[in-house]
C-alpha angles and dihedrals in degrees: 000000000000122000089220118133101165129047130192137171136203130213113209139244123187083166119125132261133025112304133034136193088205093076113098130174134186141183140206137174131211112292128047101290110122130255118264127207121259102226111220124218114267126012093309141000122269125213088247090054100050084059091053088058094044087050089055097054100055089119105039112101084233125143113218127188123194122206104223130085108271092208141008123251107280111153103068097040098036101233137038096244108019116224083021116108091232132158111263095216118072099234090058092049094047089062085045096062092038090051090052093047127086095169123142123251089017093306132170114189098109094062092056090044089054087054098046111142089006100074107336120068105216084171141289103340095061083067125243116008086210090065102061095036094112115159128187129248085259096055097041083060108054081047095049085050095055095262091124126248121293131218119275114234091228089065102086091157116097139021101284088052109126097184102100091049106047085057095051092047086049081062097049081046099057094038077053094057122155087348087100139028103242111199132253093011085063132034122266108266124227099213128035137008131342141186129214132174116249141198111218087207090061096065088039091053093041088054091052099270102136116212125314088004100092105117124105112191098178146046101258094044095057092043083052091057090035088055091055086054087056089253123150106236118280128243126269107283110212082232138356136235144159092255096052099044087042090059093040098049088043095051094054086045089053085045096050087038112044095090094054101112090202100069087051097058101031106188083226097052101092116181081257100062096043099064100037109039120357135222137245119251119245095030108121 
């Protein structure tokens, strides 16, 4: 059993600048209401915005999950950037990404771009994609499973890419530090607040999207996929994207699954793992 009575997820941004329109957040509380939007200040959230709001809510027994990779592979190549004197545990390196990068809005562009060719692939001209395309245990196995296969965080070309985010979101989750228990770097708590990585897929599959087929663009669509969860239909949104039905549908999934003692203890998720690369909630 989990003491959580309150669920939100977040949806990414590695873009550049200070606000993005790619950042989406939701909420839900126990029961089968549906999640609502948190609406930020200004026309978007900012990175820096999105770790004010996780400061604040230190104390709330709320589970929130974050949709970027927490770490990069290690345990099958030995090291985060081969050939790179780097820290071999994630909150180092986390400091070490946030120390090399000077973006603005807890950024981290520049410190793919400084890489290019050497361990993130931007196109051609880097060489063979093939070559840079490194996943995680974790990720190995979801794909080994039939999830389908994840980005890799060294792609940082197209728009599924996931690179540039992840290393942004390594940044908010240093500046976050202690504040909040992130899972499974720490251990689960048993009171407050928590943070786990998530995989927006996995919400869409669990509510009957096959793969690749996981977007809902309008409101019947998303109550269709609330409704298998087990979720009561939203409220009207003022406008719909990708970014705002992804967070509510995944909010309600944390909500219906994070009881499920099986996603916490994982057979697959070793010490080793945990504290240097994650894992993804909801990969068993």
């Amino acid at each position: 059993m989990t003491h959580f009575k309150r669920f939100a997820a977040i949806d990414w941004s590695g873009a550049k600048g200070d606000r993005h329109k790619g950042i989406a957040l939701a909420i839900c509380d126990e029961g089968d209401a549906a999640p609502w939007l948190v609406t930020p200040e200004g026309r978007a959230w900012s990175r820096s915005g999105i770790l004010d709001w996780l400061s604040a809510q230190a104390d709330m027994p709320m589970l929130i999950g974050l949709d970027f990779s927490f770490a990069p592979p290690l345990v099958t190549r030995g090291s985060y950037l081969p050939g790179e004197t780097t820290p071999d545990t994630a909150r180092a390196f986390w400091s070490y990404v946030d120390e090399q990068c000077g973006d603005v809005d807890l950024g981290a562009a520049s410190f793919l771009e400084q890489r290019r060719g050497r361990h993130f692939y931007f196109g051609a001209a880097d060489g063979r994609k093939a070559d840079f395309m490194h996943l995680r245990i974790c990720e190995q196995h979801y794909n080994a499973q039939g999830g389908g296969k994840p980005s890799s965080v060294y792609d940082a070309i197209g728009a599924a890419q996931v690179a540039k985010a992840s290393f942004a979101g390594m940044r908010v989750l240093h500046h976050l530090g202690k504040q909040l228990p992130i899972w499974p770097f720490d251990p689960r708590p048993q009171a407050g607040a928590a943070i786990v990585e998530i995989y927006t897929s996995i919400a869409a599959r669990a509510a009957g999207f096959g793969k690749g087929r996981s977007k809902m663009r309008n409101g019947q669509a998303l109550d269709a996929a609330l409704a298998q969860i087990g979720c009561a239909p939203h409220d009207a949104l003022d406008a719909y994207s990708d970014h705002a039905t992804d967070v509510i549908l995944t909010a309600a999934w944390l909500r219906a699954n994070a009881k499920r003692q099986d996603l916490w203890s994982p057979p697959a998720l070793s010490d080793k793992i945990a504290h240097t690369e994650g894992w993804t909630f909801g990969v068993v």
